[in-house]
N, C-alpha and C positions, 0 to 999 in steps of 0.2 A: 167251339171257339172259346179261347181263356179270357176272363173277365178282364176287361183292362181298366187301369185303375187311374181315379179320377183325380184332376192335378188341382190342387188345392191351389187353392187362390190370393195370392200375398199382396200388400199396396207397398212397392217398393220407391218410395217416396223417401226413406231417408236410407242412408249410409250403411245404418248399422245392419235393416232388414234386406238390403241391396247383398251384403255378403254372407247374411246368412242362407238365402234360399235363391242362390244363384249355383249353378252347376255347370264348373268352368273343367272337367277331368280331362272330358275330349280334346281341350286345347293345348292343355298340360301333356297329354300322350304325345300331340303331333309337336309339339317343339323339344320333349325328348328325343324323338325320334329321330328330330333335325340336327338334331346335337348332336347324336350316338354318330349320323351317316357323318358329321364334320367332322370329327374325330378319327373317322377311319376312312379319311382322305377323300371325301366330298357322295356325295347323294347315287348310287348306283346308279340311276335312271341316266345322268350325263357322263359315267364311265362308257371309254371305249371297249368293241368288243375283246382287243387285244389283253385289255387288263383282267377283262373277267375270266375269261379261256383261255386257252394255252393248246396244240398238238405237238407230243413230244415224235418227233422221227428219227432219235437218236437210238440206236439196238446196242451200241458198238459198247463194249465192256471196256469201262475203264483200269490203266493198269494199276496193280494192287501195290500201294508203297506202304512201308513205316506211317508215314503223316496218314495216309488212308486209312489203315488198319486203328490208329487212334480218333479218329475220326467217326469210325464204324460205330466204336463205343457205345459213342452218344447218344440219346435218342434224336433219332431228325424227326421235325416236323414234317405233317403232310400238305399236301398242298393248299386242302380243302383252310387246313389252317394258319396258313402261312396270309392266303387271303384276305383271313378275317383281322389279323394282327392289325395295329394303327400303325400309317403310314402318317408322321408328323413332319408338319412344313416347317418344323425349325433346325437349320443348322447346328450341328454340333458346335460346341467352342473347344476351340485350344487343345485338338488332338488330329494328329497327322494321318495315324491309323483310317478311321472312320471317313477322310476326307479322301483317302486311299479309294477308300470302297465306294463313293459315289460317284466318283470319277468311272470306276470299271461298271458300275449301274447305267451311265450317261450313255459310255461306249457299247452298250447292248448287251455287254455276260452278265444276264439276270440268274439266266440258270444255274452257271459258276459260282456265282459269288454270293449269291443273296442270305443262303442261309450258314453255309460253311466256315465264310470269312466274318459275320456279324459274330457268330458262335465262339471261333476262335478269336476274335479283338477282344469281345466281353471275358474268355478266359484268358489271356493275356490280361486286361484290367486288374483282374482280379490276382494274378500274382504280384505285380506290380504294386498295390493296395499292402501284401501281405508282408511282401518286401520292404516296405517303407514302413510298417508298423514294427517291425523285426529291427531294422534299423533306428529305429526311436527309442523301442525298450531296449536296446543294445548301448545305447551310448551310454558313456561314463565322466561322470566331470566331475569338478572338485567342487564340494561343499561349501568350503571357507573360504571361496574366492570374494573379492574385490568386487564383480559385476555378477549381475544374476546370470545360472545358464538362457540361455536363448533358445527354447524350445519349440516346435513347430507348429503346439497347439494356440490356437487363437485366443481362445477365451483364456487360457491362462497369461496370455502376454497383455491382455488388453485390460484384464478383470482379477484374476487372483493373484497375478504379482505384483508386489513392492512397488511401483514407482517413486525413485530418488525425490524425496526434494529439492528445490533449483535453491542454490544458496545464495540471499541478499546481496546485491555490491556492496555493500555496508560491513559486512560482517571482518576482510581484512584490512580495514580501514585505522588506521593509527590514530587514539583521541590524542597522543601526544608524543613530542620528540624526545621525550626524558628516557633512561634506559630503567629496565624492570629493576633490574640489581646495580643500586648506584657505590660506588667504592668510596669506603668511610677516610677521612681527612688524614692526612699523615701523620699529625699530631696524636689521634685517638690510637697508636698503639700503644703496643703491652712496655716497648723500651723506644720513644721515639725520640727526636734530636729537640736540643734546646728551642733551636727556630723555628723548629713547626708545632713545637708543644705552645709556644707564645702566642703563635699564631691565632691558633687555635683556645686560648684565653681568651683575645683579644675579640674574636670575632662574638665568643659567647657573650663579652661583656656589652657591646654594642647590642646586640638583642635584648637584652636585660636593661640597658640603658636607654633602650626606645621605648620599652614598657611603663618604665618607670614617666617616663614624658608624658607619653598618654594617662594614663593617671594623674599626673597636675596637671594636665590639659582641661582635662574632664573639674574638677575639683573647682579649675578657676572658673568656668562655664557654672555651676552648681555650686554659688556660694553660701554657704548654711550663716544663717545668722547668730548674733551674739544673745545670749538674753537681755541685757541693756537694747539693743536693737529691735527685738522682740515686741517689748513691755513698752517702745514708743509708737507704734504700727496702728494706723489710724481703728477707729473699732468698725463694726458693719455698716453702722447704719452713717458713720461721716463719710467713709468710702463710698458708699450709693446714692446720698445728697450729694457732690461734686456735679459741678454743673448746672443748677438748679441756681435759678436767679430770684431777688425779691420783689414787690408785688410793685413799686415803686422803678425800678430797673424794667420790668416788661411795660408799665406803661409808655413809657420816654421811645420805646423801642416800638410801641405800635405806631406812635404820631410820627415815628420817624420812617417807619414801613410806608405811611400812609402819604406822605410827602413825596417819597420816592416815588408813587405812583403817581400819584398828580403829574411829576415831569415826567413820566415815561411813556403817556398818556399821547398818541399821535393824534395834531392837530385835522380840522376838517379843511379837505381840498375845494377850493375856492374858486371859481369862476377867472379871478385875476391874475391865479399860479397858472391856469392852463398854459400847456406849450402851443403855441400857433402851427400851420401847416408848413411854413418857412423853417421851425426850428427841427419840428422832428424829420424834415427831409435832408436837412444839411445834418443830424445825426447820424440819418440812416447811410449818406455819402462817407462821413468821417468812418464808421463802422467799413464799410467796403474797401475804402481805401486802405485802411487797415490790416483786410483780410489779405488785399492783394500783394500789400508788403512781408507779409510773411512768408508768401510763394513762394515770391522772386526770393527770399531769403536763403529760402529750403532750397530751389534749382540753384544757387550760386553755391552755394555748400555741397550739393550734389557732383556741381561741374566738378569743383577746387579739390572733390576726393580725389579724382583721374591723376592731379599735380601731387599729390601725396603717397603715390604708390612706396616709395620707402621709408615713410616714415607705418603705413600699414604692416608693410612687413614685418617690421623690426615690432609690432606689437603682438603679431602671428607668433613671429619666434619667442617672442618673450612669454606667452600663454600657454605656447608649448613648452616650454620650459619648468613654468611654474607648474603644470600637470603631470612633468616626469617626476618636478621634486618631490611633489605632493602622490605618487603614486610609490615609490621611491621610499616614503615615509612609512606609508601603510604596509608597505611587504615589511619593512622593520617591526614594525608592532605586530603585525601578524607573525613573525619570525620568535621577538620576544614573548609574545601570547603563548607561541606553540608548547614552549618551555616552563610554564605557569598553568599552575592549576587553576580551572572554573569553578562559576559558583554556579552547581547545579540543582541546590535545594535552597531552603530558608538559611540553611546557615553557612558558615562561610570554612573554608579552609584553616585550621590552627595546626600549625607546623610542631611538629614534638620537639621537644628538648635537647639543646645539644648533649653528646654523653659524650662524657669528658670528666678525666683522672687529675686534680690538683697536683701539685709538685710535689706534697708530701703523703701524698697516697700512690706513686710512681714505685717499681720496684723492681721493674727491671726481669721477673720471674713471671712464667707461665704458670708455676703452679701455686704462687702468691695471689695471683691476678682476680682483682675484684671483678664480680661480675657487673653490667651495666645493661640495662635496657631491656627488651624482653622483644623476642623475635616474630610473635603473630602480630603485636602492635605495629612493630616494622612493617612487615608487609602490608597487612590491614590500610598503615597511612601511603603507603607507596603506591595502592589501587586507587584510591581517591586523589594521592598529585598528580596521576597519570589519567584522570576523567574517566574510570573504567565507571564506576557508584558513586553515587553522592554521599555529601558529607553528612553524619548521621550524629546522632545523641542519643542515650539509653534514655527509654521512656522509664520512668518514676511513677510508679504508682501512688494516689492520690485519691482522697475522699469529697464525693461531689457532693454529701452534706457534712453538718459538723456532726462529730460522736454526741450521744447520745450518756448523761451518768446518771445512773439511777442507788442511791442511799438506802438500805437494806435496814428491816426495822427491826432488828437484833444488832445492830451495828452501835447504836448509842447505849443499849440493854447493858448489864456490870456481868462479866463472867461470873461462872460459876466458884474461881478461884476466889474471886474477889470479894464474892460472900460468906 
C-alpha cells in the first residue's frame, strides 16, 4: 500500500494564505466542461435520443448530376463529426441564403440540407467576398476631383480621409458697400474737359482747406505765450500760497464758526412744548383724510381715462410715429456707415491724396503723361476703407535707453604728423 502523504496544515485566516493553499482545479474542470457542452448546443445528458442517433433506411442511389459530381469534390464531413460541430443559438443577420436553410432544418430535410447547402452558401460567401474586392480594386476615379472618391472601406472614410472643413457664415459676408476698384474722377484724366478738371481743383482745395482749419483750430486751443507774458507769470512758490489766509483773518473766522454753532444748536424739549393726546389725534385724522383724498383722486383719473379714449390714441399714433422716424434714421446712418470706413485699431483712417494734374502740367499726350501715385498704396488704402485690416503705421525703431559716448585716450594725444 503507497505511503500517503500528509496534508500539511495552513491557518487560513487571511486572504492572502486562503488563495495560496486552496485547491480550486476540480471546479475549474467542471464549469469548463459546462461551457464546452453550452457551446455545442446544451449538456448531452438532456439531449434527445433523436439528436444523438440517427438509422439511415435510405439504400436508394442518388442520381448523379453536374452539381453532384462538384459536390463529390469536396471532402464531406462524417457524421461522428458533424455532431460534434457547435450548434449556436444565434440567428444569422442580414443574409437570406442561411435563413433559406433553417427554414428546410425546421421542415425536417436534415439529411438534405445540413451539410451540402451550409457548404455550398459558405462557398458562394466566398465568391461573393472575392467579387466585391475585384470590384473595389477595379474601380477608377479621378484624382483632381472636387470631392473625395467615396470608397467602401470604413476606416478610410471615417479615419484616413480629409474631412472638409465647414466654412464660417462669416467668411462671405460684406465689411462694406464701397466697390473693390473705385473709378478715378473724370477730371484725373490724361486730356479731360474744362468742367471736370475744375471740379476736381475745387474739391482738392476744399480738403486742403479743412486741414488748414484744423490747424488754427488746434493753435487757438494751444496758445504759446509771449516772452513779455512769460517773464510776468507768477513764480512757484506765489502760485502755491494762493489761498492761504492770515493769522488775524482765521481768527475772526473761528468766533464766527463758533457763533454759528451756538444758533444751530437744537433747543431742549420741554414739558410745555409737549403735544397733548387731542393734538396728535386730530393729526393723525388730518394725515388720513389726506390719504383718502388722494384715492378718490387716482379712481376719478382712472374713471376720466375711459372719456379720453381719443385723445389716447392720437398719442399711440403719435409714438408710433416718432418710432418709425426714429427707426427710419438709424437705417440712414447704418446705410451712410456702410459706405465709411471704421476705426478698427488705435488709429484712425487718413484718406490719400487727391492725384491730380494742374492746368499747366495738362498735355493732352499719353506718352507726355506724368505719372501719379503709386499702385500697391492704392490698393493697400482701398483694403482698409472697405474694413478688410486695420489701419496700421510702420513701427520705427527706437532705443529704450540713451547711447552710451565714450572719449578715446589717444583722441586729445597730437599726431604723429604734428610732431
Amino acid at each position: 500500500m503507497a505511503a500517503t502523504m500528509k496534508r500539511k496544515k495552513v491557518s487560513k485566516n487571511k486572504k492572502q494564505t486562503w488563495r495560496k493553499h486552496t485547491d480550486i482545479k476540480d471546479v475549474e474542470e467542471h464549469l469548463e466542461e459546462a461551457r464546452r457542452e453550452e457551446r455545442t448546443g446544451g449538456p448531452v445528458s438532456e439531449k434527445p435520443d433523436e439528436g444523438l442517433f440517427f438509422v439511415d433506411k435510405d439504400t436508394e442511389e442518388s442520381p448523379v448530376t453536374d452539381e453532384s459530381k462538384l459536390l463529390s469534390r469536396k471532402r464531406k464531413l462524417l457524421k461522428a463529426d458533424q455532431l460534434v460541430l457547435p450548434e449556436t443559438k444565434i440567428k444569422p443577420v442580414g443574409n437570406k441564403k442561411r435563413k433559406i436553410v433553417s427554414k428546410i432544418r425546421k421542415a425536417g430535410d436534415l439529411e438534405e440540407s445540413s451539410d451540402s447547402d451550409v457548404e455550398k452558401e459558405k462557398s458562394n460567401m466566398g465568391y461573393a467576398k472575392e467579387a466585391n474586392s475585384q470590384d473595389s480594386k477595379d474601380k477608377v476615379f479621378d484624382l483632381w476631383e472636387t470631392e473625395d472618391a467615396q470608397t467602401g472601406d470604413e476606416h478610410f472614410l471615417t479615419t484616413t480621409r480629409k474631412i472638409k472643413v465647414k466654412k464660417p457664415k462669416t467668411t462671405n459676408r460684406k465689411t462694406s458697400k464701397l466697390k473693390a476698384v473705385e473709378i478715378c474722377h473724370p477730371g484725373a484724366s490724361y486730356n479731360p474737359t474744362y468742367d471736370d478738371h475744375q471740379l476736381l481743383l475745387k474739391t482738392a482745395h476744399d480738403v486742403e482747406l479743412k486741414k488748414v482749419k484744423e490747424i488754427e483750430k488746434f493753435k487757438r486751443k494751444v496758445k504759446f505765450l509771449s516772452p513779455e507774458e512769460a517773464a510776468n507769470l507768477p513764480t512757484w512758490t506765489e502760485e502755491m500760497s494762493q489761498g492761504l489766509f492770515n493769522e488775524e483773518e482765521k481768527e475772526e473766522d473761528e468766533l464766527n464758526s463758533d457763533d454759528e454753532q451756538e444758533g444751530l444748536s437744537t433747543a431742549p424739549v420741554r414739558a410745555v412744548n409737549r403735544k397733548t393726546k387731542q393734538q396728535r389725534r386730530k393729526e393723525k385724522e388730518l394725515q388720513q383724510e389726506q390719504k383718502r383724498l388722494e384715492e378718490d383722486k387716482k379712481k376719478k383719473l382712472r374713471q376720466n381715462e375711459i372719456f379720453r379714449l381719443k385723445s389716447l390714441k392720437k398719442e399711440i399714433n403719435m409714438a408710433e410715429q416718432k418710432s418709425e422716424e426714429r427707426k427710419q434714421k438709424k437705417e440712414e446712418i447704418k446705410n451712410v456707415s456702410a459706405t465709411k470706413p471704421k476705426r478698427l485699431s488705435r488709429y484712425q483712417y487718413e484718406a490719400p491724396n487727391i492725384e491730380l494734374q494742374l492746368s499747366g502740367e495738362i498735355t493732352g499726350s499719353l506718352r507726355t503723361l506724368k505719372q501719379e501715385g503709386n499702385l500697391f498704396e492704392d490698393r493697400f488704402k482701398s483694403i482698409q476703407r472697405r474694413n478688410i485690416i486695420e489701419t496700421r503705421q510702420p513701427v520705427k525703431r527706437r532705443r529704450k535707453y540713451k547711447q552710451k559716448t565714450y572719449t578715446r585716450k589717444s583722441y586729445n594725444q597730437p599726431c604723429i604728423k604734428e610732431v
